[in-house]
N, C-alpha and C positions, 0 to 999 in steps of 0.2 A: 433772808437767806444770804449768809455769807461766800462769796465767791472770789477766787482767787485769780487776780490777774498771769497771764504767763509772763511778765516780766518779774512780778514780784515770786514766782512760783520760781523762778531761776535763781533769784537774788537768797531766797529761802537754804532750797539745795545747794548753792554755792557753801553759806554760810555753812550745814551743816557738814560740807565735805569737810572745808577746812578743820572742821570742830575736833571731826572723827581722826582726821590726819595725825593731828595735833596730839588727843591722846593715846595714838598709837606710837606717837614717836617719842612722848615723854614717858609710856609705860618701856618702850625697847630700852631709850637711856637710863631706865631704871635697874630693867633687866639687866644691862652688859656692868652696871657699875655695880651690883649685888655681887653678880659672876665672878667677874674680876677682883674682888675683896675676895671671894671663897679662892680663888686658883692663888691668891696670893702674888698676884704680879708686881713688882716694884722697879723701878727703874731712879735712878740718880743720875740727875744731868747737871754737868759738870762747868759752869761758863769757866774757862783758863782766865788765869790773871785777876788783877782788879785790884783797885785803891793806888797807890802809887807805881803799883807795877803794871804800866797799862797794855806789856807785850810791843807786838809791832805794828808800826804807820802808816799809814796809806799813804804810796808815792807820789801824789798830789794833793790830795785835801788836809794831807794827816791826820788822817781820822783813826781814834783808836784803838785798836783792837778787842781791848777788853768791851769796849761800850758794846761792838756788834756780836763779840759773845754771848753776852746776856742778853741783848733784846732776840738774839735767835732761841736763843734756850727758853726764853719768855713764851716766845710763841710757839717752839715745840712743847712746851710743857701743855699749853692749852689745849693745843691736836689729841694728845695723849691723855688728859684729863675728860676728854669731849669723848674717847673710846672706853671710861671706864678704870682706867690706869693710874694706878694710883705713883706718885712723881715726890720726889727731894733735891732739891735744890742744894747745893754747896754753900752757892751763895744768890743771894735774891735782889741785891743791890750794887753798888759800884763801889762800893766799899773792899778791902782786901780783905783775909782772915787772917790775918797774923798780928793783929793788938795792934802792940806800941811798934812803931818804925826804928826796926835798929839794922847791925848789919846781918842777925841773923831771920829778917821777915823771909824770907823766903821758904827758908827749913820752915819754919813755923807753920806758917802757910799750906804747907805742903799738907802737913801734920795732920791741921784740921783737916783736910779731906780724906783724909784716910781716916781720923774719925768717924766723921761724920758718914762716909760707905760703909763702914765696919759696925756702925747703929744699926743704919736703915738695912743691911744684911739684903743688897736686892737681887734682883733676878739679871742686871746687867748698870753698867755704868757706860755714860755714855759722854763726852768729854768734848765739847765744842771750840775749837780755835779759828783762827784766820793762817795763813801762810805767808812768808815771805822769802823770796830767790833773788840772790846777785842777778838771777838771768830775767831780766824785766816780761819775757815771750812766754813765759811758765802760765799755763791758766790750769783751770779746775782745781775740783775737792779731792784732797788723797787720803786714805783711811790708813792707819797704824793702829796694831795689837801685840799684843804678849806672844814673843815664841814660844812654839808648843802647847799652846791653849787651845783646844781643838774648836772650846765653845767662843772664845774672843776673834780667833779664825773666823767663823762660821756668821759671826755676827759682823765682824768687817766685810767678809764679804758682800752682804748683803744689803751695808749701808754704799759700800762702794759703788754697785750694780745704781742704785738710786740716783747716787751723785753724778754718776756717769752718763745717764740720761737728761739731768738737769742742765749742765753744759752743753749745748749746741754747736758744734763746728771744733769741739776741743778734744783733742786722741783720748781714751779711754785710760783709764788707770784701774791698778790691780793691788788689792791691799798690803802694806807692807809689814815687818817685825818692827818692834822699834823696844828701845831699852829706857825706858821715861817713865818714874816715877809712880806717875798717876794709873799705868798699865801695869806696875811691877807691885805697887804698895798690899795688894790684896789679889785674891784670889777669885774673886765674882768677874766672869767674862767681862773686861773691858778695854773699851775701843775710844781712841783720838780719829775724832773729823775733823781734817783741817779742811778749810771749806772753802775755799779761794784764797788767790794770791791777793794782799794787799801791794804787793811790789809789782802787779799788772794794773797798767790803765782801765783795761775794758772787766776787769774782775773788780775792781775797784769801785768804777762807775756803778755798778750793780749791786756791789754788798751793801753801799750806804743807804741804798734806799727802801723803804719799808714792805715795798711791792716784791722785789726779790728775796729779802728777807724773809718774806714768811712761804715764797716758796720753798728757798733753802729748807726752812721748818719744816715743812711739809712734805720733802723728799726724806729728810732726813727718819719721818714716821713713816713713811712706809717701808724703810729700810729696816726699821725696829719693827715691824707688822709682819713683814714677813720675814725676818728672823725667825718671832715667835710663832708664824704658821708652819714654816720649813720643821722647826722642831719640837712640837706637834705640844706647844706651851700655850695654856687656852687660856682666854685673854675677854671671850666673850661668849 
């Protein structure tokens, strides 16, 4: 007669909790990533700069702007892939998008991204920078959108409200208009996160490193989460 000890009787039920866990969370991830194909959700995120235009430097390390663009956009894309969301990249690497280096990369540059939004045709564009101010005491993220875009509005505000929680001990800030390019090039609700000062010490010290980066990420998706919850954009 076989008999089952109660240590092994625990070790058993252990196992099969995890078991059950496991395919109930790989059926939910299945579930939200189906959902989200059907509701059509797209997002395009944007890292600023890259290849020989690396933006602006960290007023100590010099470290440069474009690098902590994309590794933030890196890791917000994987937040947002792990909800379901399907994501486009601008660009995926350190590389520019404007070919051959002349004096016109920049137009060029610009160009592709506004192709490459106007493919993907998404549900919002989302544009990653760093900041820099003559006034070294500037900290936090400030958000810029399209004036009179009620939905690029609606969606800075609510990356705003994120970033403004992410910062500790820093005044709050309120989204602004801004007249740039990558806001103005198309029509799909889109917002510029500048996401700290590179010209502050203490925002500095924090963006380079990979611990606050993927915070950053991670405010920055919930600030796209509930965008899409406030306006009633279903996502899962």
């Amino acid at each position: 007669m076989f008999v089952l000890k109660k240590r092994n009787l625990i070790i058993i039920t252990a196992f099969f909790l995890t078991a059950v866990t496991f395919v109930l969370c790989f059926a939910a991830l299945a579930k939200t990533e189906v959902i989200a194909a059907k509701s059509g959700v797209k997002i395009v995120l944007d890292a600023g700069h890259g290849g020989i235009d690396g933006g602006v430097k960290g007023i100590n390390t010099g470290v440069t702007e474009s690098d902590i663009n994309l590794s933030v956009v890196k890791k917000l894309e994987t937040y947002l892939v792990s909800a379901g969301i399907s994501v486009v990249l601008t660009r995926s690497s350190d590389a520019g998008l404007y070919g051959v280096a002349s004096s016109t990369l920049k137009r060029r540059d610009m160009l592709k991204r506004k192709e490459i939004i106007e493919k993907a045709a998404p549900t919002m564009v989302v544009s990653v920078h760093m900041n820099y101010y003559p006034n070294s005491m500037r900290r936090g993220g400030q958000v810029f959108f399209r004036e009179n875009n009620e939905k690029s509005k609606a969606l800075a505000l609510s990356l705003q409200k994120s970033l403004n929680g992410l910062y500790k001990d820093v005044k709050d800030y309120t989204p602004l208009t801004g007249d740039y390019y990558i806001l103005n090039c198309t029509d799909y609700p889109s917002v510029i996160a500048e996401c700290g000062f590179l010209s502050n010490p203490q925002d500095e010290t924090l963006l380079i490193t990979e611990e606050f980066q993927s915070e950053l990420a991670y405010s920055l998706f919930t600030g796209i989460i509930g965008y899409l919850t406030e306006n009633s954009i279903a996502y899962f």
